[in-house]
C-alpha positions as CSV (number, residue, x, y, z in Angstrom):
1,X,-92.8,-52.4,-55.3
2,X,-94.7,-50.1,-57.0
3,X,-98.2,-50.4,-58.6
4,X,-96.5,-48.9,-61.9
5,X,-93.8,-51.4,-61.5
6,X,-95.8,-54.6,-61.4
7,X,-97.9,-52.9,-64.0
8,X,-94.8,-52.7,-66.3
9,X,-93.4,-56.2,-65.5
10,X,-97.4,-57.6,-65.8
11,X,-98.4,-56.1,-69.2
12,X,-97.5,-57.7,-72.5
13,X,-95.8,-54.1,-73.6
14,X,-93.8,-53.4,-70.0
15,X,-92.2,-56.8,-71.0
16,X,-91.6,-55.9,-74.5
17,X,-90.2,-52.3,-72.9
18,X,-87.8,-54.0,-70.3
19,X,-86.4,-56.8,-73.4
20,X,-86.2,-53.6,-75.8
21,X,-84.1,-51.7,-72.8
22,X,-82.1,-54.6,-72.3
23,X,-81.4,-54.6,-75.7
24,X,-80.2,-51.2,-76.0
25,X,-77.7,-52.0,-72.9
26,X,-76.5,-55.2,-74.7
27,X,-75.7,-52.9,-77.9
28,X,-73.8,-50.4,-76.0
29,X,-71.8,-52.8,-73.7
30,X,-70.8,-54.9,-77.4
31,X,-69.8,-51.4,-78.7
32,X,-67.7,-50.4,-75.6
33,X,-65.7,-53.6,-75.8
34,X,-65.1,-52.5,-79.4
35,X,-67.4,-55.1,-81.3
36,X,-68.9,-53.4,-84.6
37,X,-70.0,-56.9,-86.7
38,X,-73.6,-56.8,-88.1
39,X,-74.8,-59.5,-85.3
40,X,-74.3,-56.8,-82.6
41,X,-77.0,-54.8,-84.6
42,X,-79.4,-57.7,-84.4
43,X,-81.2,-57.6,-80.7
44,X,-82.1,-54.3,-81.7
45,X,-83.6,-55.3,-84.9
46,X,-85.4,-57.7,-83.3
47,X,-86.9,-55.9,-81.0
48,X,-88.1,-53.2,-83.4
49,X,-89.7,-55.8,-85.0
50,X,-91.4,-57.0,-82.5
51,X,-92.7,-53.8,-81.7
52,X,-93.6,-52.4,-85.0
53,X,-95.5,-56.1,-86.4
54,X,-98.2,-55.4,-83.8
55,X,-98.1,-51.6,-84.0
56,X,-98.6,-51.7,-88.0
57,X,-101.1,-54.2,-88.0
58,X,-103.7,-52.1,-85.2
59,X,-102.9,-49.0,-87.5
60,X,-104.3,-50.8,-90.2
61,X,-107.2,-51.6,-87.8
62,X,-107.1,-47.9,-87.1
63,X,-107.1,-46.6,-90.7
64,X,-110.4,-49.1,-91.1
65,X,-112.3,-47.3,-88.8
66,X,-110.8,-43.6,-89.0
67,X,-108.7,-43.5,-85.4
68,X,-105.1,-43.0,-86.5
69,X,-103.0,-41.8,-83.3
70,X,-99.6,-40.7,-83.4
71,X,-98.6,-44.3,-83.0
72,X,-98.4,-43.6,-86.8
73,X,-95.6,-41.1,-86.3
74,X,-93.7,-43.6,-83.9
75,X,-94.1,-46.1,-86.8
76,X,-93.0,-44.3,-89.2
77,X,-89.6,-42.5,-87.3
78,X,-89.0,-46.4,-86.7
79,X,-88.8,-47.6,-90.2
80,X,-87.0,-44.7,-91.5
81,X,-84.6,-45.3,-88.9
82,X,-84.2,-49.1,-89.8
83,X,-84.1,-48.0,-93.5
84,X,-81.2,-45.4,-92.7
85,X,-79.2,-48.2,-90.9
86,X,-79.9,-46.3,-87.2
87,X,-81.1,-49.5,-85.3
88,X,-80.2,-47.8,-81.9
89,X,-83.1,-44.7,-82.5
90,X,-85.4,-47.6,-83.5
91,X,-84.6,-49.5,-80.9
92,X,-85.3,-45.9,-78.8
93,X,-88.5,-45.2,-80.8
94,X,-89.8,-49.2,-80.3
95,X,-88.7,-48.2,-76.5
96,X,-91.1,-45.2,-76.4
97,X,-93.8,-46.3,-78.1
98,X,-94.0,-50.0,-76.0
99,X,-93.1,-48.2,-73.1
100,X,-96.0,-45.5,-73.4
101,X,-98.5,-48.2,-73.9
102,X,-97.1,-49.8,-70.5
103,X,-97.3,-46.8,-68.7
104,X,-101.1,-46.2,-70.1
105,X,-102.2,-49.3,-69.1
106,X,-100.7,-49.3,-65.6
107,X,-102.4,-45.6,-65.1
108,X,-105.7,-47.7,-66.4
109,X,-104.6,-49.9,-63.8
110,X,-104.4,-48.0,-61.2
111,X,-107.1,-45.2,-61.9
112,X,-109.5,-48.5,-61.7
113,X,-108.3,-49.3,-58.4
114,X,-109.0,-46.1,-57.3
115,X,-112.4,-46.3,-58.3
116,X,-113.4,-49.8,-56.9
117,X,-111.8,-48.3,-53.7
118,X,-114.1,-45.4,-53.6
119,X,-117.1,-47.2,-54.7
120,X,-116.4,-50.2,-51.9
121,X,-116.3,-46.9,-49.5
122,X,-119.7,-45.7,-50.8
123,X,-122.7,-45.3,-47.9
124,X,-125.3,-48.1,-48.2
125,X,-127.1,-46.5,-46.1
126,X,-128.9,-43.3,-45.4
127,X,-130.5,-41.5,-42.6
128,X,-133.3,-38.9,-43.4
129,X,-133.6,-36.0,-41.0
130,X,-136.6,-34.0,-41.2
């Protein structure tokens, strides 16, 4: 396995990425065996909102001390979605936005494994010619 796939399945947002893609699959298997009720909208509800509490809140954070990303865009495309009744492109926006965050912190991951490799691989000790 992977370093980027225990990274995703070890980070608080790969988790929330694989529940918000398993979501998405429950949605579209209900709709194939011809389910259309309001429940079969709610796992992707759900997970929007458990994506975009968090996400709003360290905006807000952001907005105290100036550093807006474009997490702000992703919030924003997710509640107009949810406000236009298009729970699947929220529940693909939450998907992006959580998964992007896993996939930063498992490059974090491994750029600092890279690093403690090279510095355990550092000389620690020198010869002088002269």
């Amino acid at each position: 396995m992977s370093l980027y796939m225990r990274a995703l399945g070890a980070s608080r947002q790969g988790r929330i990425s694989l529940a918000t893609l398993a979501a998405i699959a429950l949605w579209g298997v209900l709709r194939i065996l011809g389910l259309d009720a309001w429940w079969v909208q709610a796992p992707l509800a759900l997970m929007c909102l458990i994506v975009a509490v968090p996400l709003a809140i360290a905006l807000v954070r952001g907005f105290a001390t100036r550093t807006v990303g474009a997490d702000l865009l992703g919030l924003m495309a997710m509640i107009t979605a949810a406000l236009l009744g298009e729970w699947l492109v929220a529940a693909v926006i939450a998907l992006m936005v959580s998964g992007g965050e896993a996939l930063e912190a498992a490059a974090s991951a491994r750029a600092s494994a890279v690093l403690d490799a090279l510095a355990r691989r550092s000389p620690t000790l020198a010869h002088l010619r002269l």
